[in-house]
C-alpha positions in Angstrom: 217.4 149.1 -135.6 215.1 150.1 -132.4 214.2 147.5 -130.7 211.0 147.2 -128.6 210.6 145.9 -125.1 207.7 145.1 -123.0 209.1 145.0 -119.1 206.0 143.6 -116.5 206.0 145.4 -113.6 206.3 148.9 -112.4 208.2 148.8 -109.4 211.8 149.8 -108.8 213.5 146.9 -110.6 211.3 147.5 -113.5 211.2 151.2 -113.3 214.6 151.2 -112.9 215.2 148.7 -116.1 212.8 151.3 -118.3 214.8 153.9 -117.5 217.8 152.7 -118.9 216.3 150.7 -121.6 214.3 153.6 -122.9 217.3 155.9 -122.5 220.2 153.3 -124.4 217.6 153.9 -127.3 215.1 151.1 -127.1 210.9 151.7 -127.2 210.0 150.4 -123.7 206.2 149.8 -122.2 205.6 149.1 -119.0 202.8 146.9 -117.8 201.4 146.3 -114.1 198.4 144.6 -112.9 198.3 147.6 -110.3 199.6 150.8 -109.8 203.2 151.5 -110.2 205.4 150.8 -106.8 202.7 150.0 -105.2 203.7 146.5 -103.8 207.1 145.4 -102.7 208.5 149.2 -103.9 206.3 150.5 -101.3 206.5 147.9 -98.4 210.2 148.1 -98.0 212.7 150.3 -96.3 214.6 152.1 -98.6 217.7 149.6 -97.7 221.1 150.1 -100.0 223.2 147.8 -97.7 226.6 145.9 -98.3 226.5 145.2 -94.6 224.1 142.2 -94.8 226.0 140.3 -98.2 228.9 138.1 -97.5 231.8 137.9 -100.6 229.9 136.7 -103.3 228.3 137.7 -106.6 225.4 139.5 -104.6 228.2 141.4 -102.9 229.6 142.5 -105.5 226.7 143.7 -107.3 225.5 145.2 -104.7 228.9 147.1 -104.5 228.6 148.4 -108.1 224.8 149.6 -107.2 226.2 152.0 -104.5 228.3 153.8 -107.0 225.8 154.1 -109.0 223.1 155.2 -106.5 226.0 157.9 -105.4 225.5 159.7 -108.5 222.3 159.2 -109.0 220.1 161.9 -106.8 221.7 165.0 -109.1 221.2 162.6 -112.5 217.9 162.1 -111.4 217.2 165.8 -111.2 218.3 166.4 -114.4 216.4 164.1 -116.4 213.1 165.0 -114.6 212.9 168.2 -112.7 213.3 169.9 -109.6 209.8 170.1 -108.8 209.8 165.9 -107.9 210.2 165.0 -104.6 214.2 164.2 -103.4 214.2 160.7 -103.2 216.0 161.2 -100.1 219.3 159.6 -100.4 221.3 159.4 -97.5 224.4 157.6 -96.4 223.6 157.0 -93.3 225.7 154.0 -92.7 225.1 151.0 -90.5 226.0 149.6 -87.2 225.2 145.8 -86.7 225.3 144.9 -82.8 226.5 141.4 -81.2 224.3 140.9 -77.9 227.0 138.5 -76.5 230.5 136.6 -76.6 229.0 133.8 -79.1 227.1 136.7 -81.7 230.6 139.0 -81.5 232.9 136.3 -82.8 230.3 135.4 -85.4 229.9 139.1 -87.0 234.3 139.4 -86.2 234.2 136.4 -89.1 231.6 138.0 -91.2 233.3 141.3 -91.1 236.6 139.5 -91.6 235.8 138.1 -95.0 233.7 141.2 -95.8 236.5 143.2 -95.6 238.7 141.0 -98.1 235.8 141.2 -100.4 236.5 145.3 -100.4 233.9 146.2 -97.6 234.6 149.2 -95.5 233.9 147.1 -92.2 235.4 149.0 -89.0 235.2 146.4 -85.5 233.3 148.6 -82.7 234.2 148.2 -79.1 230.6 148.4 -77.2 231.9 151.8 -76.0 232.5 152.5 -79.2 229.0 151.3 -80.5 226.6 153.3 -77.6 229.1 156.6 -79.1 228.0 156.2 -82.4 224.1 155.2 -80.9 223.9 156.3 -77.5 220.7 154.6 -77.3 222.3 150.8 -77.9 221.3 148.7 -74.8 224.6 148.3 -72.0 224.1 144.7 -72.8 225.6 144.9 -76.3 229.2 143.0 -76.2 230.2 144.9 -79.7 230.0 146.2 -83.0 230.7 146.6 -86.2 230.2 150.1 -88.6 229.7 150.0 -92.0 229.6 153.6 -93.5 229.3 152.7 -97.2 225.0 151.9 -96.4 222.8 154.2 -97.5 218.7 154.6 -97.4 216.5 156.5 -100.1 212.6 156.7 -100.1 211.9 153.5 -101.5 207.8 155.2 -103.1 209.9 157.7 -104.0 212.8 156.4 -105.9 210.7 154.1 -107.8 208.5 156.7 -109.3 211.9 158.5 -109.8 212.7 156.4 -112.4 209.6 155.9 -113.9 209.6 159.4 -114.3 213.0 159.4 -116.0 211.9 156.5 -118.4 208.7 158.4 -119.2 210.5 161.5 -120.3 213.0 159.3 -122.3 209.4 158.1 -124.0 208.7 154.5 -121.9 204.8 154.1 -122.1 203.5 152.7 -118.5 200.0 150.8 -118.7 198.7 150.0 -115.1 196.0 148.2 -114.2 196.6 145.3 -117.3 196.9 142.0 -116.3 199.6 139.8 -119.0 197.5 137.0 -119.3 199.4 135.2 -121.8 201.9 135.3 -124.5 201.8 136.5 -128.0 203.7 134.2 -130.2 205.2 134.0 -133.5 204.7 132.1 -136.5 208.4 130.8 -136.0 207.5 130.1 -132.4 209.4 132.9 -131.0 207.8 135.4 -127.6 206.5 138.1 -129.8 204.9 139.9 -126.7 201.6 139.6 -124.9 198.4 138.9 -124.3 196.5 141.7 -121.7 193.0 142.5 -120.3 193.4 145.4 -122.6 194.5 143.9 -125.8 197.5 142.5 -127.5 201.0 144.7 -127.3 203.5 143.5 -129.7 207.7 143.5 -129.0 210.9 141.8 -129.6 211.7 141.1 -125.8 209.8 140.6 -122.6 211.3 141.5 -119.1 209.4 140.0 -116.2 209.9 142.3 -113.4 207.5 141.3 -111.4 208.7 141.3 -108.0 207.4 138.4 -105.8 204.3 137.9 -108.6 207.7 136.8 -111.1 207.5 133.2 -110.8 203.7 133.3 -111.8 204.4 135.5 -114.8 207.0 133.8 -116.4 204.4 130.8 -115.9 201.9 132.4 -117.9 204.6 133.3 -121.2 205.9 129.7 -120.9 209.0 130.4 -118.8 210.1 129.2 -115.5 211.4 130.5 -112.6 211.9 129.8 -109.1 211.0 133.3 -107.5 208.0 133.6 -105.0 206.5 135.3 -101.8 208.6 136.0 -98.8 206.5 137.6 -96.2 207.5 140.3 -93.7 206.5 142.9 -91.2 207.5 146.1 -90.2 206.5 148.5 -87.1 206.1 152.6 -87.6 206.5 154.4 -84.8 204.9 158.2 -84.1 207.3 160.6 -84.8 209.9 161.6 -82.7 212.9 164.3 -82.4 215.8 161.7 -83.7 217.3 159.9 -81.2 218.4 157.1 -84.1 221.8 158.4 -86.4 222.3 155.3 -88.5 220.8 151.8 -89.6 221.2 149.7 -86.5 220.3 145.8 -86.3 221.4 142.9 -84.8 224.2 140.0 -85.6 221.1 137.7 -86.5 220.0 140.0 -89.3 222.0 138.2 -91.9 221.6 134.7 -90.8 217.3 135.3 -91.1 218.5 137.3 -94.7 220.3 133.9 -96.1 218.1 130.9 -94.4 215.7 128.7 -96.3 213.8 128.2 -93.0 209.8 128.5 -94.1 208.9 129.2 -90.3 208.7 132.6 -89.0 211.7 134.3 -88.3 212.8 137.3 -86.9 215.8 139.4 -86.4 216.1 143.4 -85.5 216.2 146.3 -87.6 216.1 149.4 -86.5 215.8 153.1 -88.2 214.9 156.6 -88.6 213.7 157.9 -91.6 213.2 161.9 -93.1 209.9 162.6 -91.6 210.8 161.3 -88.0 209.0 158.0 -87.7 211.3 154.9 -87.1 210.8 151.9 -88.6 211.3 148.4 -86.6 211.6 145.3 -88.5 211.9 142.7 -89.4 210.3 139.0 -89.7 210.9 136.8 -92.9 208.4 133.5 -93.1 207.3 131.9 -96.8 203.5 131.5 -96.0 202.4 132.0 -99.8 200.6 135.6 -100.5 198.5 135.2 -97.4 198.2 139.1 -96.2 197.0 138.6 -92.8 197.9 140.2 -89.4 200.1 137.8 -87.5 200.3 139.5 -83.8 202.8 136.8 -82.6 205.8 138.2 -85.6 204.5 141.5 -84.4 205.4 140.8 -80.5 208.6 139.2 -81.6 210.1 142.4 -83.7 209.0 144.3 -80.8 210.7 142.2 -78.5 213.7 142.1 -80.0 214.1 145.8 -80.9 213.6 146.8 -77.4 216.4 144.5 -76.2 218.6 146.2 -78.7 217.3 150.0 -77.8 215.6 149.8 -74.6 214.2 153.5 -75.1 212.0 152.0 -77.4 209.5 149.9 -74.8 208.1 153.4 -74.1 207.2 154.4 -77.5 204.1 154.1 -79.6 203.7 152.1 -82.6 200.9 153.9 -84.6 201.3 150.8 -87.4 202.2 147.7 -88.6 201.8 146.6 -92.3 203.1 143.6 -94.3 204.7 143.2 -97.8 206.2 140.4 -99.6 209.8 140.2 -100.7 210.6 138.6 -104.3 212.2 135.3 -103.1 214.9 133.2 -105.5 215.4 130.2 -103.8 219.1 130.1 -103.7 219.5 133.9 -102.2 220.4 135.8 -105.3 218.8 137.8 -108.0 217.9 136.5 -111.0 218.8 138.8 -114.5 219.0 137.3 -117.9 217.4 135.5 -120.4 215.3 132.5 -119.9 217.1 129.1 -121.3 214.4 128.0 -122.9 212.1 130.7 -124.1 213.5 133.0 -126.7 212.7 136.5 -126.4 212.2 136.0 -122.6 214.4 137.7 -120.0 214.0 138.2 -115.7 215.5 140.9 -113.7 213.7 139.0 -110.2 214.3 137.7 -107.4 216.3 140.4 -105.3 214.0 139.5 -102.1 215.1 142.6 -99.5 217.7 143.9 -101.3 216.0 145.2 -104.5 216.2 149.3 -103.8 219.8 148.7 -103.5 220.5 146.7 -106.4 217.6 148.5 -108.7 220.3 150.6 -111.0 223.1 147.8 -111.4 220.3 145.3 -112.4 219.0 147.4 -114.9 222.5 148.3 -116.8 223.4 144.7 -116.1 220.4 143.7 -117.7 220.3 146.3 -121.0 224.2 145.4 -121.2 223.1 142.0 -121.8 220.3 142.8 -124.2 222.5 144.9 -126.2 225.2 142.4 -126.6 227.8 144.1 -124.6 229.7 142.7 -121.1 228.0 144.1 -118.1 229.7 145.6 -115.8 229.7 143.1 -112.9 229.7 139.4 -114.4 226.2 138.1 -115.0 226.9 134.6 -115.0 226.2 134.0 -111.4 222.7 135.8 -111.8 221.7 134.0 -115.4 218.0 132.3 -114.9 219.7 128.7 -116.1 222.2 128.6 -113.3 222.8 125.1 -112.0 222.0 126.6 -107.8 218.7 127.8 -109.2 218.2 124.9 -111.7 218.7 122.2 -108.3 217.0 124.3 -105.8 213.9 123.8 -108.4 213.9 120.4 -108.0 214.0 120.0 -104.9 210.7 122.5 -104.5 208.7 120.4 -107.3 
């Protein structure tokens, strides 16, 4: 029998779960208290990285998202049309930088157990790095290349796939707010309650992006998923002088630390239309939006010690978003412990463009019944890291 699912919010990770959903045969709506990818979707940089994961279940999901983001861009097409934009996949690969002795043997380590994990991780001389970027500062002591990373159009590739899930019949409802849940007379999530009226289903997918924790709050669930703030620069455009993702050895430490205080590493890009884009800072100040010029000096700071040619460039803006946040570092897909008829596919903080397609099969394998893919045991919502970390937070 069809079943019906109700998936809150229309960004990539819940675009991305409606498309396959609505295409493996299940009647799929889509609710959002805005307008679809208009948050995290659009405040990112189109990142599809294995460069930044050490081995691990993140990795390794991660790894399975990249085939499938390989294939996707022609798939796409098919399902929805050549008139809709590309979403502008390119595998640009990426070249993370050690600025001295103590960074290089750091990132050699990384690399080194990247590489058992299956990474294509290939040790730069700096001579070697400045070939690959000319415009790397003399200063850098070496590098490392990473040619599986990729970039789409983040705005883009989430309205992709709503796209796809519409034309496979997924209903999207902006604009509603879930306010609570709809429950059944044998106690079981039977959907939910919305500024515009009841909607009725078997199953409930929070997809909420950093807003996650707070929704599964409101249908009885909990989950440990909030706000991590961060800032990027856009510079005017430029003929490119940039060839691939470029940041420095401190990238992945600021990725993986539970530090609440402002933090800031280098990331460094060029994108279609000839802007580059500078980030990044990471710093858990709640959902508070405002301008914070000292993170802004910092990025700069940091990206012009990396490129140099960058001090004489004009940034024509600076804008914030706020990264979906699991406090032990990985996503969180499954079905709540404790609340039938409740699942999560949350929680992928900086990471979730990348890991958009794997979530969603992983996520509609486990709905269906069948083994996913990549094993979902380390992402389940119940998982003791995710269980403690709670604790501790409370």
């Amino acid at each position: 029998m069809k079943g019906s699912v109700i998936i809150v919010g229309a960004g990539i990770i819940g675009a991305a779960c409606a498309r396959t959903l609505s295409r493996r045969g299940l009647d799929v709506t889509i609710v959002d208290a805005g307008a679809s990818a208009g948050a995290t979707s659009s405040s990112g940089e189109g990142n599809l990285l294995v460069s930044d994961k050490g081995p691990g279940a993140e990795l390794e999901l991660a790894q399975h998202s990249l085939r499938l983001w390989r294939t996707l861009a022609p798939t796409l097409e098919s399902e929805i049309g050549r008139d809709f934009p590309s979403v502008e996949f390119e595998r640009k690969g990426g070249i993370v930088a050690a600025l001295d002795a103590q960074q290089s043997q750091a990132l050699d380590l990384f690399a080194d157990a990247q590489r058992r994990a299956g990474v294509d991780a290939q040790r730069l001389s700096a001579d070697e790095a400045r070939y690959l970027e000319p415009e790397l500062s003399p200063a850098i002591s070496s590098g490392v290349y990473y040619p599986e990373d990729a970039q789409v159009q983040p705005t883009i590739a989430a309205e992709a796939f709503l796209a796809s899930a519409r034309a496979a019949g997924t209903r999207v409802l902006v604009n509603t707010v879930v306010t609570g849940p709809l429950i059944d007379a044998d106690g079981k999530l039977a959907g939910v309650v919305t500024s515009s009226g009841n909607l009725a289903a078997d199953d409930v997918v929070v997809a909420a992006g950093p807003w996650a924790g707070e929704v599964a709050q409101v249908l009885g669930g909990t989950l440990s998923v909030g706000p991590r703030k961060g800032f990027l620069l856009v510079t005017s455009r430029m003929p490119r002088r940039i060839f691939h993702k470029v940041y420095d050895a401190d990238y992945v430490g600021a990725v993986g630390s539970d530090n609440h205080d402002l933090q800031t590493s280098t990331v460094i890009e060029s994108t279609a239309s000839g802007t580059v884009l500078i980030g990044s800072s990471r710093q858990n100040v709640g959902f508070d939006s405002g301008l914070d010029v000292a993170a802004l000096r910092k990025i700069a700071a940091k990206a012009v010690r990396l490129m140099p040619f960058l001090l004489e460039t004009s940034v024509i803006r600076a804008y914030c978003g706020f990264r979906p946040f699991a406090r032990d570092h990985v996503p969180v897909i499954g079905p709540d412990p404790a609340v039938p008829g409740l699942w999560y596919a949350a929680g992928h903080e900086g990471a979730g463009i990348g890991l958009a397609p794997a979530t969603a099969e992983m996520l509609a394998s486990l709905m269906l019944g069948e083994s996913p893919a990549v094993a979902a045991a380390p992402f389940a919502p119940g998982r003791a890291p995710l269980a403690d970390s709670l604790a501790r937070t409370t």
